[in-house]
C-alpha angles and dihedrals in degrees: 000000000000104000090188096235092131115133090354111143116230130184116202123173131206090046114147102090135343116037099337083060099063096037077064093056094032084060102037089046091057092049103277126153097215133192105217120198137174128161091252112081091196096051099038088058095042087051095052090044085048091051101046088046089059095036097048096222130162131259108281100026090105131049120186121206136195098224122149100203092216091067112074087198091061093050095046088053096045089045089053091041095062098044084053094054101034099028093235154026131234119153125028131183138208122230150158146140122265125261120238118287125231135112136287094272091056095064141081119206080252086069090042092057096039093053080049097056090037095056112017123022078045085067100045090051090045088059094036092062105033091047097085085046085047099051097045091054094055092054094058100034110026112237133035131176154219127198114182112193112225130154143248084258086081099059097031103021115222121232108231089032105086105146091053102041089062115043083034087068093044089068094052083065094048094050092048096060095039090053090049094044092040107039093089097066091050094258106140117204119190138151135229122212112196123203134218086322116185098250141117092269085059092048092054083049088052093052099038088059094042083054086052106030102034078228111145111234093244083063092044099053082037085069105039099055092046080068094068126082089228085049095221146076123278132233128233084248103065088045091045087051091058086050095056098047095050083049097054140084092258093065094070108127086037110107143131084025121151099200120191121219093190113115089249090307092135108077111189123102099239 
């Protein structure tokens, strides 16, 4: 299937390992020019250097970018930065890592404000400062999209995971309103919720657990995986080739849309 993702410009965040990662190679793969950020200069540009070499691009298809999420004006610079390289901007996706996890006792009102900037008012400044890039780009090319990474917390919260329950769901909202306010002017806005994914935030999570529990982190993944419907652990893949469908022309009449990426570990019926 074409997706007809060729030469169109992406801008994904939180890119230089885990999930953000793949969406990087996913997009690339189908034909993307993406514009690739992450707060660490060193490993986003390892990470863009790692990528071109397995994918085999050409000089000039990624862009990587030093851009800490929590700082609008960051974002504001990075976002500028790739339409002044590309031309353009059609897809964006949300992205950033996850804040501790703990219980409500483990936590000041300081944590509580900093999960929320990390991952959501990252996301509503994301969106702030592409839209006008979005927009143009739908009106010349008819379509344009955003894809905010969430996580199955959101749907089906976890219990040690406070912080990200809720501004996970806070997003959810967000994206919601943005899909209905946006749909007429062929700007698409959907989430993706990502399940127990084999990454370096699952292995914290792993760790953090084993300190609490005395569970070993064989046992731990072991658990985590016979909730699934699948019963195992999922790959950034197969996370990353979600991404690049919801970001391509074949997703049109897809919006609003909170997708799970969880091998069937959400259990409700909606």
């Amino acid at each position: 299937m074409d997706l007809g993702l060729t030469d169109r410009v992406a801008f994904v965040a939180g890119a230089s390992s885990g999930l953000g990662y793949a969406a990087v190679a996913a997009l690339a793969r189908e034909g993307c020019r993406v514009a690739l950020c992450s707060r660490d200069e060193a490993r986003i540009e390892q990470a863009a250097d790692r990528l071109a070499a397995a994918l085999g691009l050409e000089d000039g298809r990624l862009l990587p970018l030093v851009c800490d999420v929590r700082d609008e004006a960051a974002i504001e610079r990075a976002i500028g930065e790739a339409v002044q390289r590309f031309g353009a901007l059609h897809i964006l996706v949300t992205n950033a890592g996850g804040p501790p996890s703990g219980f409500i006792g483990d936590f000041d009102a300081q944590q509580w404000r900093e999960a929320l900037e990390l991952n959501l008012m990252s996301t509503i400044n994301l969106c702030r400062h592409a839209l006008p890039h979005l927009r143009a780009a739908a009106r010349s090319a008819g379509h344009a999209r955003v894809l905010m990474v969430t996580s199955v917390s959101a749907k089906q919260p976890i219990p040690s995971l406070y912080l990200s329950n809720t501004a996970r769901a806070g997003v959810q909202g967000f994206a919601k309103s943005l899909a209905e306010e946006l749909g007429p002017e062929g700007i698409t806005v959907n989430t993706i919720l990502p399940g127990y994914t084999r990454t370096e935030r699952l292995k914290d999570l792993a760790r953090a657990m084993q300190e609490r529990t005395g569970q070993s982190v064989e046992a731990i993944e072991a658990g985590w995986a016979a909730g699934n419907a699948l019963k195992r652990i999922g790959d950034p893949q197969e996370f990353a080739d979600a991404v690049a469908f919801l970001a391509s022309a074949r997703a049109s009449y897809i919006t609003g849309v909170a997708l799970p990426v969880d091998g069937g570990a959400v259990k409700h019926l909606l």
